[in-house]
C-alpha positions, -999 to +999 in steps of 0.1 A: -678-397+816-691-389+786-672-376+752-677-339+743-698-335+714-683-318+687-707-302+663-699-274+635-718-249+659-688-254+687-657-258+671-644-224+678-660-230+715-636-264+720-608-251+707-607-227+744-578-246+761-540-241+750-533-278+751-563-286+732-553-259+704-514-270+704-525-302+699-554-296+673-526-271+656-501-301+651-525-324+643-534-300+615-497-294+605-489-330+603-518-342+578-510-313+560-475-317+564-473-355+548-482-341+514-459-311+513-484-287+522-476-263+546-492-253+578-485-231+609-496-219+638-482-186+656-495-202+690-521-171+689-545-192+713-574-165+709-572-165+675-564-202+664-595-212+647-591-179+624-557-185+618-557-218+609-595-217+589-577-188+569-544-207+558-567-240+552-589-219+531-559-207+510-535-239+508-576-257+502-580-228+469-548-236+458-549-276+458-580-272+439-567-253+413-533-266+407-536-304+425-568-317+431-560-349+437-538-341+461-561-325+478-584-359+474-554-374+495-551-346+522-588-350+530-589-387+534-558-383+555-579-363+577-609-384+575-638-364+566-669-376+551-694-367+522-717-374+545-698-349+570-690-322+542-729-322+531-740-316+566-719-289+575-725-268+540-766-272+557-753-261+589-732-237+574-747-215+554-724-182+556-696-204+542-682-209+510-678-244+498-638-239+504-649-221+537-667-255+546-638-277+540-618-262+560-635-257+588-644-298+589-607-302+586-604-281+619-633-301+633-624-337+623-588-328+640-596-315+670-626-347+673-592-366+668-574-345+697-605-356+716-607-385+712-569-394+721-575-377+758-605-392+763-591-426+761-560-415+773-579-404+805-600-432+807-567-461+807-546-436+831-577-438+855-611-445+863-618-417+891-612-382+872-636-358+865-654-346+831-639-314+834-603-330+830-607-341+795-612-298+788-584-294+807 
């Protein structure tokens, strides 16, 4: 079994089951969350990656402008990379800077939602299927 690739061209293609949104959602929430910055997530499944990229975008703006070292802090909570941020502004084109960030926020999150069912899967059993970590 193999782990899903997550690219910045696929995001919004991963995020197509509820339980991998929910969890992507709260994942989101609680980074956010243990700096006083506030996220939420109607539950809209069709329209989570929207509705989260467009409150990351503004709680992003307004860390930038009033706390930006907080905002330091938020992203290394989440874990995402120079490296990571430089590669998706390439890939990205159409995105602003601020757009960029927050999408790798949605993206390092959801490799993290990943990455906890994968090996979840993998200790519970060594017979599923690949489809089960989508599932």
């Amino acid at each position: 079994m193999d782990f899903p690739r997550v690219s910045n061209q696929n995001v919004e293609a991963l995020l197509n089951r509820e339980e991998i949104v929910r969890q992507t959602a709260e994942q989101i929430m609680k980074d956010f969350g243990m700096f006083g910055v506030e996220i939420t997530f109607s539950g809209n499944i069709d329209q989570a990656y929207h509705e989260l990229h467009e409150q990351l975008v503004d709680q992003i703006s307004t860390l930038i402008e009033r706390n930006y070292d907080l905002l330091l802090s938020v992203l290394y909570q989440v874990d995402i990379t120079d490296r990571e941020m430089a590669k998706a502004q390439a890939e990205l084109p159409h995105y602003t800077h601020i757009e960029v960030i927050a999408h790798q926020v949605i993206a390092r999150d959801l490799k993290k939602v990943l990455l906890r069912r994968y090996f979840k899967m993998k200790d519970a059993s060594n017979g599923f299927n690949d489809n089960e970590l989508m599932a």
